[in-house]
C-alpha atoms as one frame of an Amber mdcrd trajectory, in Angstrom:
protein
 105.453  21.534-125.672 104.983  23.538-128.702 106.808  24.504-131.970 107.271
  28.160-132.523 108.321  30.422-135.510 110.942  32.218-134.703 110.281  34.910
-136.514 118.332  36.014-165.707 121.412  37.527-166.132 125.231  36.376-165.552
 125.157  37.548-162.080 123.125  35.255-161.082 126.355  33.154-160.958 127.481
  35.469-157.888 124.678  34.253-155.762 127.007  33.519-153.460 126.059  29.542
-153.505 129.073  27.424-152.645 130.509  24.887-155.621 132.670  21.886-155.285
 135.664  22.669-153.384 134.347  26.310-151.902 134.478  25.481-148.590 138.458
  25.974-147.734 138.533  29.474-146.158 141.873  29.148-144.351 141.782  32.633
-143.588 138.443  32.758-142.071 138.576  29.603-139.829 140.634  29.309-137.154
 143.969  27.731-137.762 144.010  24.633-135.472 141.693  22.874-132.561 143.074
  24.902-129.729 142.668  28.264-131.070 138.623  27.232-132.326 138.422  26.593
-128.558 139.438  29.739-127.641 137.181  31.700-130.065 135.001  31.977-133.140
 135.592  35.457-133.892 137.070  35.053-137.217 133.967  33.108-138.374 131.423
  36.392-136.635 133.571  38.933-138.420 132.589  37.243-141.706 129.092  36.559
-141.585 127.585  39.401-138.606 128.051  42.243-141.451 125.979  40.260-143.952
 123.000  39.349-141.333 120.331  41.862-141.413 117.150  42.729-139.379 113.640
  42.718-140.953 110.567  44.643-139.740 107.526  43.980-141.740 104.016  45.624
-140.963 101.079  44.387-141.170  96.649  45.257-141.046  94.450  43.085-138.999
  91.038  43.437-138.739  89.692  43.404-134.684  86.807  42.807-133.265  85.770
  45.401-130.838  83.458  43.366-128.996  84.435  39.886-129.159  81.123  38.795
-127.207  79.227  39.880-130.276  81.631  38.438-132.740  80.464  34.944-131.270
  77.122  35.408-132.658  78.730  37.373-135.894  77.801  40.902-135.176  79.136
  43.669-133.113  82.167  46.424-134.967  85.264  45.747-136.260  88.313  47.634
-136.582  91.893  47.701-138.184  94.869  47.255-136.144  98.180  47.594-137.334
 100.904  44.566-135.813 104.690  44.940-136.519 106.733  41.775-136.278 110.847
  41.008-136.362 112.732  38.782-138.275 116.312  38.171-139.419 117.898  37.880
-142.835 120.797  37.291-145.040 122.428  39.424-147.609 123.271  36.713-150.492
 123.765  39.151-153.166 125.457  41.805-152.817 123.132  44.333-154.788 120.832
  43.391-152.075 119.138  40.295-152.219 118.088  38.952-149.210 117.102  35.776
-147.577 114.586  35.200-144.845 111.547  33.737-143.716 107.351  33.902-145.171
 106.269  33.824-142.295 108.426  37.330-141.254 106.701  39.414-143.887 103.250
  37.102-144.304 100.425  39.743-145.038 103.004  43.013-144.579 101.884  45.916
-146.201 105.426  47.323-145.258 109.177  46.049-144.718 112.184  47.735-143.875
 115.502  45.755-143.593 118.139  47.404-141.362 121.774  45.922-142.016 124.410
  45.488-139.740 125.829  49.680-139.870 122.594  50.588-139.211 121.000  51.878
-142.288 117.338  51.003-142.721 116.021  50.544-146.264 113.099  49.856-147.667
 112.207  45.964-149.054 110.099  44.900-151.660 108.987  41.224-151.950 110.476
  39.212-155.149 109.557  35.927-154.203 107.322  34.478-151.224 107.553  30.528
-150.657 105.322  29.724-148.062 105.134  25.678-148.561 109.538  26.573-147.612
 108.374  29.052-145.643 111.069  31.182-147.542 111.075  34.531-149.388 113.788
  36.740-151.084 113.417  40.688-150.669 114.921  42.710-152.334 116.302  46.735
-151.567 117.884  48.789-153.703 121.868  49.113-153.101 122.087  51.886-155.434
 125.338  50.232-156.876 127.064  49.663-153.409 128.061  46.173-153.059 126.935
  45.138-150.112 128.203  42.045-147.793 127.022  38.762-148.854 127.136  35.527
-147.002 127.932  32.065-148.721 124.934  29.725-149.458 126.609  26.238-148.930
 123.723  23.817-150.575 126.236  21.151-151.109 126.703  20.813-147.330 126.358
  17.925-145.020 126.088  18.754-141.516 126.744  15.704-139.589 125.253  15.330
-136.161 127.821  17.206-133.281 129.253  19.765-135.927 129.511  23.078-134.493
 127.416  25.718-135.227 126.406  29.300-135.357 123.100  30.977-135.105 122.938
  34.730-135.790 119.988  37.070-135.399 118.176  39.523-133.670 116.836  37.720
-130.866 113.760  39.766-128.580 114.914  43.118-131.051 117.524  43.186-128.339
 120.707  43.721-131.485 122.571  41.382-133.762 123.378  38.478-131.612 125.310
  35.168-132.111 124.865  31.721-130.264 126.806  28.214-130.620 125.866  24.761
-130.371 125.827  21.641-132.612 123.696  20.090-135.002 121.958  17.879-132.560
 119.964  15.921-135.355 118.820  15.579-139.274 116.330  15.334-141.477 114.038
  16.486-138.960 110.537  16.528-141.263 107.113  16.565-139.125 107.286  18.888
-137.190 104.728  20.966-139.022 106.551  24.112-140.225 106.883  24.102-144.206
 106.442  21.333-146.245 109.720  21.373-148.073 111.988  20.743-145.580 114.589
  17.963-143.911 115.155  20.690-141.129 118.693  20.397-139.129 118.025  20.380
-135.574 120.634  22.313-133.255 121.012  22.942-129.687 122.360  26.589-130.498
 120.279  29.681-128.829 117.249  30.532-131.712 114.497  33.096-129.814 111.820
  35.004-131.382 113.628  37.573-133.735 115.677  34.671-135.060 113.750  33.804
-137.998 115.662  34.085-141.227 118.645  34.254-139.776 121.234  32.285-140.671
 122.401  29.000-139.120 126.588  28.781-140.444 129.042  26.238-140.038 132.573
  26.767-139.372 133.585  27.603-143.007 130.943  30.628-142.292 129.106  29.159
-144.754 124.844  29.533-144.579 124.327  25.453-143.978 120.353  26.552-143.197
 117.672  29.414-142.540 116.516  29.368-138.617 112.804  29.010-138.291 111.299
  27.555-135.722 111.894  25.992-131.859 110.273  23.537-129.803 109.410  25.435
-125.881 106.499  25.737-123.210 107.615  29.428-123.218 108.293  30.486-126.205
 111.964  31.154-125.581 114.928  29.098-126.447 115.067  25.441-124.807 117.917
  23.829-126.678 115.641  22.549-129.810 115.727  24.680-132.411 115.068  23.742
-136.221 116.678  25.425-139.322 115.580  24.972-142.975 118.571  23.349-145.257
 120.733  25.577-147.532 119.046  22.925-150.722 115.698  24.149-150.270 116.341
  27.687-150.116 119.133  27.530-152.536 115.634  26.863-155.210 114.020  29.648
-153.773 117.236  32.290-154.460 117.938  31.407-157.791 114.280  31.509-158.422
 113.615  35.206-157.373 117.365  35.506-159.025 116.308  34.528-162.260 112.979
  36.648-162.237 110.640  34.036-161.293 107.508  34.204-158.525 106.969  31.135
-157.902 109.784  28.412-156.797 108.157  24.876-159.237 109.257  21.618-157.730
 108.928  18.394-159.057 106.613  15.783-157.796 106.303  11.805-157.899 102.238
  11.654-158.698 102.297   9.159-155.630 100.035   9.428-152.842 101.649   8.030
-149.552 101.501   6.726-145.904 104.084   6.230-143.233 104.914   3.011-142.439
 103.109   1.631-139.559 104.495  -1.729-137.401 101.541  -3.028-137.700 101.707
  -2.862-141.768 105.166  -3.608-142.101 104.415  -7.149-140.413 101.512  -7.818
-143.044 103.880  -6.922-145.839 106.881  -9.103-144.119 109.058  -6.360-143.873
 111.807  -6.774-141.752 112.284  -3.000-140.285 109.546  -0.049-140.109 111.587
   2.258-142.500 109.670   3.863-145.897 106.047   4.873-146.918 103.897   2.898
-148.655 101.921   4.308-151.766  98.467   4.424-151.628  97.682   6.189-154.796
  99.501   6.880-158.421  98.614   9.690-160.441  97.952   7.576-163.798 100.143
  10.421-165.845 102.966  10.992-163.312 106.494  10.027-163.195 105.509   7.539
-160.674 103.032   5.751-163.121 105.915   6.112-166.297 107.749   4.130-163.898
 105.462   1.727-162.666 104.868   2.423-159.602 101.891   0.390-157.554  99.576
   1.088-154.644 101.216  -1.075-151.944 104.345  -0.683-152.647 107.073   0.765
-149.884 109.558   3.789-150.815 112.594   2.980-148.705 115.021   5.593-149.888
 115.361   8.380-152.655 119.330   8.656-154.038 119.931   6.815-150.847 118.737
   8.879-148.361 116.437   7.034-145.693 112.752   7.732-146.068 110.484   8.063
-143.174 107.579   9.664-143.715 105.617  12.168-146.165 107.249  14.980-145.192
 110.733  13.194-145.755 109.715  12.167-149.136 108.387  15.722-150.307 111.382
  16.886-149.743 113.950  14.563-151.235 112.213  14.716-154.284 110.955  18.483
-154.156 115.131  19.302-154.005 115.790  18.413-157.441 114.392  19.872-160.400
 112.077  19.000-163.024 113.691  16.473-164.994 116.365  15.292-163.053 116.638
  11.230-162.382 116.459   9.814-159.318 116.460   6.054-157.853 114.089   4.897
-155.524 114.862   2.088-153.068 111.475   0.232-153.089 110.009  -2.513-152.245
 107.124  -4.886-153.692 106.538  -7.774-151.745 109.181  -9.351-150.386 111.461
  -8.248-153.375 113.631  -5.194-153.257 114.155  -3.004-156.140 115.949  -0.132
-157.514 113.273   2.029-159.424 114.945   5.049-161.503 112.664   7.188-163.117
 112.565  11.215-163.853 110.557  13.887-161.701 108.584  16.095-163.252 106.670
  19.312-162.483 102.762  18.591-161.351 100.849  18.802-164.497  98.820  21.750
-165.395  95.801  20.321-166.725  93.184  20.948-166.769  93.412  24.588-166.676
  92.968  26.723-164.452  90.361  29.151-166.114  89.274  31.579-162.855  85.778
  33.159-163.700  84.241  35.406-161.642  80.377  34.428-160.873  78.100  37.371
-161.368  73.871  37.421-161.646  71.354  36.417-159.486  72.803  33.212-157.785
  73.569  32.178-154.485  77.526  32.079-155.973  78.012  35.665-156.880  80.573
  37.646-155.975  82.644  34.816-155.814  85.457  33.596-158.453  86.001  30.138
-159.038  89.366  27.892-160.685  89.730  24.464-162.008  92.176  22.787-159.867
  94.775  20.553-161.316  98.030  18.598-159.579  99.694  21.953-159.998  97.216
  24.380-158.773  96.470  22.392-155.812  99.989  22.118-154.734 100.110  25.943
-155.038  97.327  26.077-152.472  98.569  23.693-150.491  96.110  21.090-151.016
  96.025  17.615-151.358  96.099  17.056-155.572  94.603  13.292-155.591  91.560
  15.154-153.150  91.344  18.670-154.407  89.412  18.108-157.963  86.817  20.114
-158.911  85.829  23.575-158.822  87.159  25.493-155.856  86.263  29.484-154.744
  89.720  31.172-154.617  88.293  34.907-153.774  85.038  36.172-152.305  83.925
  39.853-152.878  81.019  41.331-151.947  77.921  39.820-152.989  75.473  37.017
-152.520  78.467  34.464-151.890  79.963  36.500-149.380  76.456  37.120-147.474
  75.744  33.297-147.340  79.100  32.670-145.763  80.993  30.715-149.122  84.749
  30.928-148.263  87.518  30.707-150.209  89.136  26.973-150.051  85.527  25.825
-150.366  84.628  23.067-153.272  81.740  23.733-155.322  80.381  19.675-155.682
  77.204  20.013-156.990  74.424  22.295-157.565  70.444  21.549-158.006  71.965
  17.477-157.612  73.992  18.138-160.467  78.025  17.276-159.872  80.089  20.093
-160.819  83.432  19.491-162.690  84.529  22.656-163.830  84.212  26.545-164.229
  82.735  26.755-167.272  80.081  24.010-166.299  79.169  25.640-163.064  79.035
  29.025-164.958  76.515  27.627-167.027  74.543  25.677-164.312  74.404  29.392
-162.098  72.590  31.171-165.061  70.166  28.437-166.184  66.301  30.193-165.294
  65.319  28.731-162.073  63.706  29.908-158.630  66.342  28.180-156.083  69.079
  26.569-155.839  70.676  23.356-153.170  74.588  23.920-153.135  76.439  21.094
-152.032  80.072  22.772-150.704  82.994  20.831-149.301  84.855  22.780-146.660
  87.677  20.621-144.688  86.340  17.392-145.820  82.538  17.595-144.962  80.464
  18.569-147.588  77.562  20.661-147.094  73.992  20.889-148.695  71.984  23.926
-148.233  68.755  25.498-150.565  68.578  29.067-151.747  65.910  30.789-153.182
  66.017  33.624-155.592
């Protein structure tokens, strides 16, 4: 089996997010059971106009003979791939909702809405750790359809469902099921997600589109299906309208990148075997390995070996399931954690807080005559390592975020590599391995770390 993509101003108040109380449409629902068996027209003919199709374009590089390309030679050439996604209007001066991975790389997008117009999209925000982003095209003063955001929703397992998309290019197309499960976390798509799991029709084409309940309100962002074939076989996940709730009123608000608090805990899921040493009574929660000695985990006092049962009362699980229960609020909010030390449970409240910044980053591009040039290089703190997607209680140090031509690139340094040490000397920071690179010498030994191994090599000048 395998999981497939499927691919500040006072109007940001008409975002279209549902508040408390938004969810009565009477007009838009059907009026009783019998008639909801009979048909959910009333709920297409208010969200189809709003769902959109997005085309992005995008330059690959190709190797022309891929038996040379084993031993690193041969031509290359660019190729030019075009993919298909969904999307939802939730603005209606045309901001629009859909997947990263849709436009990941695109050098072009064109959104084509429900009459048929195409228009071109530029990118205001792109969230790949929600594998999210908001485009935007220009409405020209038209309002445009919008579809309801419902963050405050709670699906419950066996609600019915709609999924609407674009499904093989084959046109705007809408499928029904039920929410067949929650809180769905590892199943390795996005790391900011509790994904609702449905049993409605999602194909390739779906992604972005939107997953609605029967209020025709956007409960979650379709994204990705378990199948041997690629096509639809019944499990089908969708992001949650909380996560890319942040990500709208981000891009709303002028921002480019979507900040989400953190606990400054390291964890591990719960394994039988460690829940019997610790005398639990049931495998539920993670147990923390590791506190950040500044974090909101620490302020609270927080311990390696203890077990995070819950956040706000919602059942932890895993990682996954605690990056996002904390990740949905926002810096500074309060939440209680279920945890427990020993054999003693406790409530722990304490404030999350944005991944510090320190130290800074301070990128320097490494010229002269060392083994590093070409190459530019960044401090990496909790924050810039959760940017990159890497693990901040691992990723310290100096890492290469760029490689142009030069020496670096001609010895094969890649960007996510860690600069540890040089000439047996640990390296710490920028400004230290700046100076270390233009000390007079005739070689140097680079140690590197590329996905966990390190590696030492010598280089003369």
């Amino acid at each position: 089996m395998k999981l497939h993509t499927t691919t500040a101003m006072a109007g940001v108040l008409a975002l279209s997010l549902m508040g408390p109380g938004a969810r009565a449409q009477g007009d838009l629902v059907p009026p009783n059971a019998a008639t909801m068996k009979m048909s959910f027209a009333p709920i297409v003919r208010r969200v189809a106009p709003a769902v959109v199709n997005v085309y992005s374009k995008r330059v690959v590089r190709q190797q022309v003979d891929p038996f040379w390309a084993m031993f690193g030679g041969g031509m290359s050439r660019d190729r030019v791939e075009q993919s298909l996604g969904s999307g939802s209007i939730v603005r209606g001066d045309g901001l629009i909702l859909t997947n990263h991975h849709n436009i990941e790389g695109a050098t072009e997008i064109r959104v084509v809405t429900s009459d048929r117009r195409e228009w071109p999209a530029t990118v205001l925000l792109d969230d790949a750790r929600a594998d999210l982003a908001v485009l935007k095209i220009d409405a020209k003063g038209e309002r445009l359809p919008t579809i309801r955001v419902d963050d405050l929703a709670d699906p419950q397992v066996g609600d019915l469902v709609l999924a609407v998309g674009d499904p093989f290019g084959v046109g705007q197309t809408v499928t029904n099921g039920i929410v067949s499960a929650k809180a769905r976390s590892d199943i390795g798509a996005g790391d900011y997600a509790s994904f609702i799991q449905t049993d409605a029709s999602i194909n390739p084409g779906n992604s972005g589109g939107p997953l609605v309940d029967m209020s025709g309100s956007l409960i979650g962002v379709n994204t990705a299906i378990v199948s041997s074939s690629g096509a639809s076989a019944g499990i089908g996940f969708a992001i949650p309208a909380a996560v890319a709730r942040q990500v709208i009123e981000t891009a709303a608000n002028g921002g480019r990148e979507v900040v989400r608090p953190w606990l400054g805990a390291k964890t591990q899921e719960l394994t039988p075997e460690m829940a019997r040493s610790l005398g639990l009574a049931s495998v539920r929660g993670v147990v923390v390995t590791d506190v950040w000695p500044t974090g909101p985990a620490a302020h609270a006092g927080l311990a390696r070996g203890d077990v995070i049962q819950s956040v706000d009362g919602a059942t932890i699980d895993d990682d996954r399931g605690l990056t996002f229960a904390v990740g949905a609020h926002r810096p500074g909010d309060s939440v209680t954690l279920a945890v427990v030390r020993g054999s003693s449970p406790r409530a722990v409240r304490l404030n999350v807080d944005a991944p510090p910044s320190d130290p800074p980053a301070d990128p320097r591009l490494l010229t002269g005559r060392n083994p590093l040039s070409g190459a530019t290089v960044a401090n990496v703190s909790p924050a810039e390592a959760y940017r990159r997607r890497l693990d901040p209680f691992a990723a310290h140090g100096v890492l290469v975020t760029k490689v142009d031509n030069g020496y670096g690139a001609s010895i094969g340094v890649q960007p996510g590599d860690f600069i540890r040490a040089v000439n047996g000397q640990a390296i710490f920071s920028t400004g230290q391995l700046q100076g270390v690179l233009s000390a007079p010498t005739g070689s140097w030994a680079l140690s590197i770390e590329r996905n966990g191994q390190v590696i030492t090599a010598r280089f003369s000048a």
